[in-house]
N, C-alpha and C positions, 0 to 999 in steps of 0.2 A: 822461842827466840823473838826478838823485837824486830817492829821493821827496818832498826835501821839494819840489826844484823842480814834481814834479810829482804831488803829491797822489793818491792813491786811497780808495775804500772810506771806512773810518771816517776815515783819515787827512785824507781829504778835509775833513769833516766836522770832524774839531778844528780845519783850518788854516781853515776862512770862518771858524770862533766865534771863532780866535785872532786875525785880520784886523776881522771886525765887532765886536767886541767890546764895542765905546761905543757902535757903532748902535744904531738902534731896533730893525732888527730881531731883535738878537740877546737885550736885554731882554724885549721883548715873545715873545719863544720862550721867554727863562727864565721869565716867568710864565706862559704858559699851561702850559709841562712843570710845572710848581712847581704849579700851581692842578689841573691833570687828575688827578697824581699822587697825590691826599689823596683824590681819592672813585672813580676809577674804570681809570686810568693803571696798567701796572706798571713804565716807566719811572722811575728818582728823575732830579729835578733836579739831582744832584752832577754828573752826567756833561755837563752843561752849564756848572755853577758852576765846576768846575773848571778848564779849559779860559780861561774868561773874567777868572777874580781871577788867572792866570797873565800874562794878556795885560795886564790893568790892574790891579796890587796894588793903587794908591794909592785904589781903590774897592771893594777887597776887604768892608771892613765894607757899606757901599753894600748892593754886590753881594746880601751873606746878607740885609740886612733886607728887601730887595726882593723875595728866594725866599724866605722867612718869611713875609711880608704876603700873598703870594698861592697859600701854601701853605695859612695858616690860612682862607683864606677859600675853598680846594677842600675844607676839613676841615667849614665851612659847611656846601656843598653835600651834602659827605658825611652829615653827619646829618642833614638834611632828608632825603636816601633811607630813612635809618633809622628817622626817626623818622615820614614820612610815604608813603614807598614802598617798605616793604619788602617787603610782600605782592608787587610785581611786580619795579620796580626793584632793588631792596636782593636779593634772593633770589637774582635774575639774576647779578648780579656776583657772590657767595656760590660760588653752583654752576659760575660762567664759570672762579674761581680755586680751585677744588675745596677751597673753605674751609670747607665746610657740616659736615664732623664736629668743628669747634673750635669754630663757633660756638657753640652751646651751651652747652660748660665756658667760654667766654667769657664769656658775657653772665653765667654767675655769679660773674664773679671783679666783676660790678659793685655787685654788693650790696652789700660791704662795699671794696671795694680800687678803683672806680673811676677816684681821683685820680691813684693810685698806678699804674694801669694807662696813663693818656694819657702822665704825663711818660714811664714806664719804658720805654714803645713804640716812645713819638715819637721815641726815642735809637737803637732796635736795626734791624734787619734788618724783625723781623717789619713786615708790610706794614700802612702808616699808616692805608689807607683801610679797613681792617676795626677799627680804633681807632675813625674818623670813623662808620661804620656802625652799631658799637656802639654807639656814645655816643648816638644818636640814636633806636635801639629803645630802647632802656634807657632812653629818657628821662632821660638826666644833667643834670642841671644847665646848662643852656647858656650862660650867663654866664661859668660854672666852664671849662665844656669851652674854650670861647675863651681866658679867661685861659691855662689851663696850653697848652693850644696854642703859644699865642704864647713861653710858657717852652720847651718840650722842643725845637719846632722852631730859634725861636731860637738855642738851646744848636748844637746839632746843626749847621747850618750856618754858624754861630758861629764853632767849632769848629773848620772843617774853612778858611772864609776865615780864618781866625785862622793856622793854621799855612802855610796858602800864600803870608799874608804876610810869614811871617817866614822861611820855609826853602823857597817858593817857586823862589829862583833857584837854589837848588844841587839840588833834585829834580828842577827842570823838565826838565835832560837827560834823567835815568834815565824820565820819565814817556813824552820824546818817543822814545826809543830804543827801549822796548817799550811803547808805547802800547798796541796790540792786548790783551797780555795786563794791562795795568791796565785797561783795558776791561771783559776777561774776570771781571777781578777782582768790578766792579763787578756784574758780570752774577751770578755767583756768589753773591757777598751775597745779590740779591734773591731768587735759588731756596731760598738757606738760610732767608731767611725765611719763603717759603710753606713752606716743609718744617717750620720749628720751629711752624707752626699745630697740624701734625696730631701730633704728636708732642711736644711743650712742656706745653701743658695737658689 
């Protein structure tokens, strides 16, 4: 039998999100991966999102607003750590992600660059919930912080359902033939972004 007949490992794992994909339980995973991801998570939500706008383009847009909404509202909880627990909370995750020698030239890029710092973040590698943590020591704006949230994330997974919907069907082979290493890919990103912490600013 083939894999697809018979699933393993991650494989496994894309073929139930590609199967439940309109269930609840597969929404309700994308929002808490989406919501964990923004304060304390190093998983991203794509590796869920994609997998799922494959299975059902025609809710592709759906899809992103729904990892958006409960993205920015992990970004919420994100700055409440910062702005209310960092002495214990906020510190812990800091030193869990061995981000603590960037913090610093971070929180001064919020003096003056701030705004500038959530949308430009919210788009890269580097890891959102040191965005979220910042923004909340530094006492930003939280209004502000919310809006551009709702911008950068937006964008970002936007973005990404945007092109699945339209070049979806002819990727989706090459996706599922080497999944593993689009995976890896995925995986890759995220170290590039802790690594651009310590050595970016």
């Amino acid at each position: 039998m083939s894999d697809i007949a018979k699933p393993r490992g991650l494989r496994a794992l894309y073929a139930w999100t590609m199967r439940n994909a309109e269930g609840a339980h597969a929404w309700r995973g994308l929002a808490l991966v989406s919501f964990a991801e923004s304060s304390f998570f190093p998983i991203p939500p794509d590796l869920m999102l994609l997998p799922m706008v494959l299975a059902k383009p025609k809710v592709a847009f759906r899809l992103a607003a729904w990892c958006t909404l409960w993205s920015v509202l992990g970004g919420v909880l994100g700055y409440a750590i910062g702005a209310l627990l960092f002495d214990s909370v906020g510190s812990w995750l800091v030193r869990l992600y061995h981000l603590q020698d960037g913090m610093a030239d971070f929180q001064n890029w919020y003096a003056q660059n701030g705004a500038w710092v959530i949308l430009l973040k919210g788009l890269t590698p580097i890891p959102y919930k040191l965005v979220t943590i910042t923004s909340g020591f530094a006492h930003f704006n939280f209004l502000l912080f919310v809006l551009l949230s709702f911008v950068t994330r937006g964008a970002r997974f936007g973005v990404l359902a945007g092109l699945l919907y339209w070049k979806g069907e002819a990727i989706r082979p090459f996706i599922e033939k080497y999944l593993e290493w689009v995976l890896l890919g995925f995986l890759a990103i995220i170290v590039i972004g802790f690594v651009a912490i310590k050595y970016v600013f």
